[in-house]
N, C-alpha and C positions, 0 to 999 in steps of 0.2 A: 641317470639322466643328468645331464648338465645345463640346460635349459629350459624354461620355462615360462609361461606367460598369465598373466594375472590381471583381470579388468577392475577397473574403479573410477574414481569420477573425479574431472576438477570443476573450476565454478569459472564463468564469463558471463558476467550483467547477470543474468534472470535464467540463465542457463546452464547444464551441465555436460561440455562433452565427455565421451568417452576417453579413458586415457590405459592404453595399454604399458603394464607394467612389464618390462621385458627381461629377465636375469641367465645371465652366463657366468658359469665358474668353468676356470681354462688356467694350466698349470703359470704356475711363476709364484715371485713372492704376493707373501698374504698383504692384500690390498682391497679397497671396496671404493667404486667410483659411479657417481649419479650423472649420467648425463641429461639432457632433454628439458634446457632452461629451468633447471630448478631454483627456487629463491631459497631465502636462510633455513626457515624450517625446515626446506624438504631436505636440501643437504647435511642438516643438523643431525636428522633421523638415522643413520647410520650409528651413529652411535645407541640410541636407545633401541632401534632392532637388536644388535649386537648383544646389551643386558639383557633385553625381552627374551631372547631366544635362548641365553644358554641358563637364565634363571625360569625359563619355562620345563626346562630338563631335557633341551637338545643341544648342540653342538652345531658350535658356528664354523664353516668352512675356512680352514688356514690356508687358502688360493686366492686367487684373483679373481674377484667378484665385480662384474661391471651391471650395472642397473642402466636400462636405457629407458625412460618415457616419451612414449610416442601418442600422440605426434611431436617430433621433435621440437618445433616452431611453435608452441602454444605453451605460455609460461607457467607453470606448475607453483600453487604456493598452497597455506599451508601444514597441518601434523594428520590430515583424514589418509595422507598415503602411508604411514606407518607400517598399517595391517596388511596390505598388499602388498608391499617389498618383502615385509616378514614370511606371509608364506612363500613368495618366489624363491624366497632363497632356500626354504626350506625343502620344496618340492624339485626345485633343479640339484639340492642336495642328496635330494635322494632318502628323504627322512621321513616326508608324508607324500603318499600317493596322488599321483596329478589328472586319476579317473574322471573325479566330476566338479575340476575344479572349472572348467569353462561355461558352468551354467550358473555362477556365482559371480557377485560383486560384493570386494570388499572395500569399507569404509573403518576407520579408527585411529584414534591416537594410542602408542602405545604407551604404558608406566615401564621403569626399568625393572618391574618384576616382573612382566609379563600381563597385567593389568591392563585394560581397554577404557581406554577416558574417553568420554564425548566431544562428539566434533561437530563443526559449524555448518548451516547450510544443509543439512539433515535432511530435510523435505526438496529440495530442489533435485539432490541427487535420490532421492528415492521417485519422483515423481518420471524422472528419466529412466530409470533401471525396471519401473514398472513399465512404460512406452515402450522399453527394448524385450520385454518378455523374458528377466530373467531376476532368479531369486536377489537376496540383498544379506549381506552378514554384517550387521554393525554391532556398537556398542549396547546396552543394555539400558544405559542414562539415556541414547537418545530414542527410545521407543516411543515414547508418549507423542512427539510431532509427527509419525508415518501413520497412525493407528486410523484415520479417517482416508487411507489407498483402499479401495473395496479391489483390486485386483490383483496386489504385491504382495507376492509373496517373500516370507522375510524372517530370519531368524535374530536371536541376539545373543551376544553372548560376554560372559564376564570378564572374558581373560584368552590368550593368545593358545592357550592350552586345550582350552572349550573350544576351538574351531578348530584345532589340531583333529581331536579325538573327533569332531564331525566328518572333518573330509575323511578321516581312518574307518569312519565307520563303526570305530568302539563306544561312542556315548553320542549318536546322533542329538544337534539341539534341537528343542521345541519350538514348532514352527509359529509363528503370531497370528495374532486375530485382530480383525478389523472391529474397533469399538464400535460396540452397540448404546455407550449412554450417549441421550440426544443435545446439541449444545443450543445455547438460549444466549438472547445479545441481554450483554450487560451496561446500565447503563447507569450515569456518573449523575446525572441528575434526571430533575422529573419538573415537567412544567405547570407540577401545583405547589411546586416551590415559587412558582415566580407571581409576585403580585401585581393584581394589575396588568396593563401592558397588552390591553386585548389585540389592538391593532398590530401590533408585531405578534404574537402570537398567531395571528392569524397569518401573517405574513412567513412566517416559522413553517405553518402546514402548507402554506402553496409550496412553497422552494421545497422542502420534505417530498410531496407531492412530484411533481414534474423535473425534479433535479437543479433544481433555477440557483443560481447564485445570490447573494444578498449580502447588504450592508444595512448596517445599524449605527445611526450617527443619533447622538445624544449626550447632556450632559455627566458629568462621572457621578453611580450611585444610581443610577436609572435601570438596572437590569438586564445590561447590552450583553456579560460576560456570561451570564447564569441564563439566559436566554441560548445563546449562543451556543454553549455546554450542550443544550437539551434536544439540539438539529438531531445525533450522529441516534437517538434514543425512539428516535419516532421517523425513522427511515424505513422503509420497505424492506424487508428480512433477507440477507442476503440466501442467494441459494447454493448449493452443494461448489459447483466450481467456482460461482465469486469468493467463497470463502478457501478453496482452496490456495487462488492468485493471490490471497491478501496476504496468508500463510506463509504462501512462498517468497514473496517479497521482504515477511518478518523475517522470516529463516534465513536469507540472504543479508539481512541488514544486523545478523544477531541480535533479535530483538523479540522479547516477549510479547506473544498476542491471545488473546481469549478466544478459542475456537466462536464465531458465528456471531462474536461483535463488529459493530462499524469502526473501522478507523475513524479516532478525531486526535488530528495533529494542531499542536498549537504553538508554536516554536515561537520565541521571542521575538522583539523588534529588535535586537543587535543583530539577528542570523544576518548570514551573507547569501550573495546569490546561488554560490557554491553548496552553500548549507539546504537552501531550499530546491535547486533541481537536479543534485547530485553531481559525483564527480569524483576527482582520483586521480592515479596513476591508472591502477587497475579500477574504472569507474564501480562506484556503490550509489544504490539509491539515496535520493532526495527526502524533503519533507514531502514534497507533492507527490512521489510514487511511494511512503508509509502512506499518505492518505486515500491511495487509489480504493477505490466504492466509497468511501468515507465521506468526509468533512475535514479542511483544510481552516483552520479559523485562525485568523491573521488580527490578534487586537491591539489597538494605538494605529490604526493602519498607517497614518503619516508621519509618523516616527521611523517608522523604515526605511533604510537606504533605500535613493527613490533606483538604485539599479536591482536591488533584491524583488523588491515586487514587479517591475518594469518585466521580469524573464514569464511574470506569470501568463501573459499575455497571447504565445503560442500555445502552452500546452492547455489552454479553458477554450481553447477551438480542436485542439487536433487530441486532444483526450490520450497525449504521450509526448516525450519527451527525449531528443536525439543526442547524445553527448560524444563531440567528436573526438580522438583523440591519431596519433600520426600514429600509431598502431592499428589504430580500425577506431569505428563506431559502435556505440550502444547504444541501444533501444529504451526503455522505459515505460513504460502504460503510466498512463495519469490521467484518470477518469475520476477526478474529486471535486469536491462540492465546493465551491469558493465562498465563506460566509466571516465577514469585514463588520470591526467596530470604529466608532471615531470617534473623538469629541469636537464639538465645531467652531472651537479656538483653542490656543494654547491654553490659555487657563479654564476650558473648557465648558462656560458659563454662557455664553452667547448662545442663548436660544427664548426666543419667545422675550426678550429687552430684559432679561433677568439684570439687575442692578448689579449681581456681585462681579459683572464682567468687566474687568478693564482694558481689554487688548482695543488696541487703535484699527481701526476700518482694516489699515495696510499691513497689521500684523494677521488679521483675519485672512485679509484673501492669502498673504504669501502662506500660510498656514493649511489654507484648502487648498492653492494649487501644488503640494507638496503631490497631489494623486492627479495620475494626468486624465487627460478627457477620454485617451483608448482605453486605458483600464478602465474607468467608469461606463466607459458606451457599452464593457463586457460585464454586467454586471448588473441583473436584469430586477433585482427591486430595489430599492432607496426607502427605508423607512426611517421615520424618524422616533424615537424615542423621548418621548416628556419625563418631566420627573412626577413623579405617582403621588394620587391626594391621597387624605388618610379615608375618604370614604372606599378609592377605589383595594386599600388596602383590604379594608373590611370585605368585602363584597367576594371579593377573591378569594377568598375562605376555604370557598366551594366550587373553584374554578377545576376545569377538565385537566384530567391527568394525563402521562403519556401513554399510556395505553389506551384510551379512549381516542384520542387522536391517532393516534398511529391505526388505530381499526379503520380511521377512513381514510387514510392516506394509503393503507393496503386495496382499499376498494376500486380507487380513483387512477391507482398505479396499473389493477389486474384489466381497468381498463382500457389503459395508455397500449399497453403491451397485447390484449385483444385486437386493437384497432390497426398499430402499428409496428407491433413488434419492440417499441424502444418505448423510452419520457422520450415525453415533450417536448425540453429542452434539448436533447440530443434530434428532435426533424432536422434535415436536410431543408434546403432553400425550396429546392425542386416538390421537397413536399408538402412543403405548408399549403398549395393550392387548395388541394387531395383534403386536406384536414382541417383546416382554418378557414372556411370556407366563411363569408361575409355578406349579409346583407345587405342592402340599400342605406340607411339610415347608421348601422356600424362604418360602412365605407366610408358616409361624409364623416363622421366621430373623426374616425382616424384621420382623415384629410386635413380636418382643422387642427387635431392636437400634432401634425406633423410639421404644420407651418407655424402653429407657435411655441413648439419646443424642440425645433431648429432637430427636428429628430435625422440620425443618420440611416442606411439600408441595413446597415447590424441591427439599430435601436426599433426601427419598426419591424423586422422579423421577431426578436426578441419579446415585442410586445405581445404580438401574435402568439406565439408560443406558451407567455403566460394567461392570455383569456383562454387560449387552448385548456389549461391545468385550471382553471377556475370552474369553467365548465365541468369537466372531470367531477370536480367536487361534487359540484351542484348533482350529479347524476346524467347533462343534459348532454344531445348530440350534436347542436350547432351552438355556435358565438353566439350570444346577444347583448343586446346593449350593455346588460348591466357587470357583466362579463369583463365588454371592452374599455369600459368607466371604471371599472375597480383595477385593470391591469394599468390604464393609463399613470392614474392613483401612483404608483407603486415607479413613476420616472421621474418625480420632482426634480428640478436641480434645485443647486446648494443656495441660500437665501443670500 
C-alpha cells in the first residue's frame, strides 16, 4: 500500500480540530515533503521521524514521500504531529498494517530514538477525540491530565515501537483508567490568618457568596492582599465540568493547575492589556480566561495602565472575551471574579486625617481618578479597610476559618441556583423583578440612596443583586430593609 491516512489533532483558541494526516510514497528520487501550512516544528519533524523510524528497527522509504495535512488552510504548529506522520509513513510503507488504524488518534512528540516525549494541550485534544468516539494513543508523561475523561478511551505508550507492536497486534497496550482518587481545592491562605478586619471579611463572604466583584481601598499593612488571597479558598466547590474548562484552558496555556482548585490570578501592575485578555499571532489565553471560575485580583489597582484595566470592562458583563484577528476570531470564556486593592493616595496614608500623609488635595484626586467611574459603576462592593488596633488583634485569635465560612457560602449558593439556576450576580435585568422583589419602605430606601448617590441603571441593579446574596445568607426569601441598608453600605464613593 502506498497511501495512508492517520487522524490527530491541532489546537485553535480552546479548541481542537481534527487534522488528517495524509501520506503518499510514489517512485522518483528519495525526498519527503509537508505540505498543508505547516509552521517550523512541524516541518522540522521530518527529520526526527526519519531517526525515530529507522532507530525503532524499520526502514525508512528511499521514494518520494509527500505528507499532506488537511485541512489544507488551517495552520498546523507544533512536535504533537510527529507520531502520526510516523506511522503514516510506516503503514503506507507497508511495514505495519493499516487494519485498525482508523479508530485511533495519534498524539506525540518524537526522540531521535524512537522515544515519545510529551506534548502541549493534552487535554483539549483528548477532550475532542473523546466527542468524536474514538480511542487516543499518546505519550505516557502526558497521562496524568486525560485521567478525569470518564468516557475516553485511551492508551499510552513509551516509544514509537510500543504503538508499532499495538497496531501489529503483537504486544497490544494497556488500556487506561479513569482516576478514582477524589481532588480537593487547595488553598494559599485561610482567613484565620487575617486579623481583625471583620467588615471586609464579611464583605469577602457576600462577593464568595453571589459572585460579586470587589474592591478593597486601604492604607498599606491593613490586610487588603492576604484578604484578598483568601476570596479563591472559600468559593463554592467547583463541579466536575467547571473544573474540566479550567483544565482545559491550563492545558492550552501550558500551564500547571491543581485538579478542583479555583483559579486566582494576580498578575502585576506592569501587565499590559495584551497580557491581561490574551492574544498572539496564533491568539492564547489571557489572565482573565486563566481566571475563568476563579478570582482575578488586580493589587495597586491605579498603578495600572489605565488601558490595561479599561479592556476589563466588557468581559465582567459578557463573562468572555472576542480576540479579533484578519485571520478569523477567537472566543474566550471569562467568567471571573473581579476583586481590587488600592491605597487611597500615592503615599497611601490618607484615611481617616492620618498625619503621616503628605499628598496635596490635587495629588489625591489625580491619583483616584487614575480608575474611571465605568469601571467602578462595575464593581459592586467598595469596602474600606482601617488599619487594625492591637485589641482587634487579640480578639481575632479565634476568628472563623475558611472552611467555616465557605459551609455557608455553599448553603446560600445551593440556594442561588434552587431558585435561579445561576448567583446572583450573573441575574439578567429582565430578572431581577422575578427575584428582587421590594417592598414599600425598601422602595423609598432605594429612591433616596439613588438621588443621593447619583446612582446609575447598572449601580442600582447591582445593588439589588447584592441584598439579593445577603438575603441568601440570612436564610430569607424576600429583601428587607436591613438587607438593602447593608448592600447600599457596600457603594460609598471615594472621600
Amino acid at each position: 500500500m502506498s497511501f495512508s491516512k492517520i487522524y490527530t489533532r491541532s489546537i485553535c483558541g480552546l479548541s481542537a480540530p481534527l487534522i488528517e494526516v495524509e501520506v503518499h510514497i510514489s517512485q522518483g528520487l528519495p525526498s519527503l515533503t509537508i505540505v498543508g501550512l505547516p509552521e517550523t516544528a512541524v516541518r522540522e519533524s521530518k527529520d526526527r521521524v526519519r531517526s525515530a523510524i529507522i532507530n525503532s528497527g524499520f526502514t525508512f522509504p528511499s521514494k518520494r514521500l509527500t505528507i499532506n495535512l488537511a485541512p489544507a488552510d488551517l495552520p498546523k504548529e507544533g512536535t504533537r504531529l510527529d507520531l502520526p506522520i510516523a506511522i503514516g509513513i510506516l503503514i503506507a510503507s507497508g511495514q505495519i498494517p493499516s487494519l485498525h488504524a482508523h479508530h485511533y488518534e495519534f498524539v506525540g512528540e518524537l526522540a531521535l530514538d524512537g522515544r515519545l516525549r510529551s506534548v502541549r494541550s493534552i487535554l483539549t485534544i483528548a477532550m475532542a477525540c473523546e466527542h468524536e468516539q474514538r480511542a487516543l494513543i499518546l505519550p505516557t508523561k502526558n497521562q496524568q491530565y486525560i485521567q478525569q475523561l470518564s468516557s475516553l478511551k485511551w492508551f499510552t505508550a513509551p516509544d514509537l515501537k510500543s504503538v508499532c507492536d499495538h497496531l501489529s497486534n503483537t504486544q497490544p497496550l494497556v488500556q487506561g483508567e479513569m482516576s478514582s482518587e477524589p481532588y480537593h481545592q487547595k488553598r494559599t491562605s485561610d482567613l484565620s490568618d487575617v486579623k481583625g478586619q471583620f467588615a471586609a471579611k464579611r464583605a469577602l463572604e457576600i462577593a464568595a457568596t453571589g459572585g460579586h466583584s470587589l474592591l478593597f481601598r486601604g492604607p498599606p499593612g491593613t490586610g487588603k492582599t492576604l484578604l484578598s488571597s483568601c476570596l479563591a479558598g472559600i468559593l463554592p466547590s467547583l463541579n466536575h465540568k467547571q473544573m474540566l474548562e479550567v483544565a482545559n484552558i491550563y492545558s492550552i496555556a501550558n500551564q500547571e493547575y491543581i485538579l478542583g482548585t479555583r483559579p486566582f490570578r494576580a498578575p502585576h501592575h506592569t501587565c499590559s492589556a495584551v497580557a491581561l485578555v490574551g492574544g498572539g499571532s496564533q491568539p492564547k489565553p489571557g489572565e482573565i480566561t486563566l481566571a475563568h471560575h476563579g478570582v482575578l485580583f488586580l493589587d495597586e489597582l491605579p498603578e495600572f495602565d489605565r488601558k490595561a484595566f479599561e479592556v476589563l470592562r466588557q468581559p465582567l458583563e459578557s463573562k468572555e472575551i472576542t480576540i479579533s484577528r484578519a485571520s478569523g476570531k477567537t472566543i474566550f470564556p471569562a467568567d471571573f471574579q473581579l476583586i481590587a486593592a488600592m491605597n487611597p493616595c500615592p503615599c497611601g496614608y490618607y484615611f481617616n486625617q492620618d498625619q503621616r500623609c503628605q499628598c496635596s488635595l490635587d495629588q489625591i484626586k489625580r491619583y483616584q481618578n487614575r480608575i474611571s467611574g465605568p469601571l467602578l459603576d462595575r464593581i459592586d462592593l467598595h469596602i474600606d479597610v482601617p488599619p487594625i488596633s492591637y485589641q482587634d488583634m487579640q480578639v481575632s485569635q479565634q476568628s472563623e476559618n475558611s472552611d467555616t465560612v465557605q459551609r455557608r457560602v455553599n448553603m446560600a449558593y445551593e440556594r442561588q441556583i434552587q431558585r435561579q439556576k445561576t448567583q446572583n450576580q450573573s441575574l439578567k435585568n429582565s430578572d431581577l423583578e422575578q427575584y428582587c422583589q421590594l417592598d414599600q419602605p425598601c422602595q423609598r430606601m432605594l429612591s433616596l440612596a439613588q438621588k443621593k448617590l447619583s446612582l446609575s441603571v447598572r449601580g442600582y441593579h447591582r445593588i439589588l443583586r447584592v441584598a439579593r446574596t445577603i438575603a441568601d445568607l440570612d436564610g430569607i426569601e424576600h429583601i428587607q430593609s436591613k438587607h438593602l441598608s447593608e448592600a447600599l453600605s457596600y457603594r460609598t464613593p471615594f472621600e
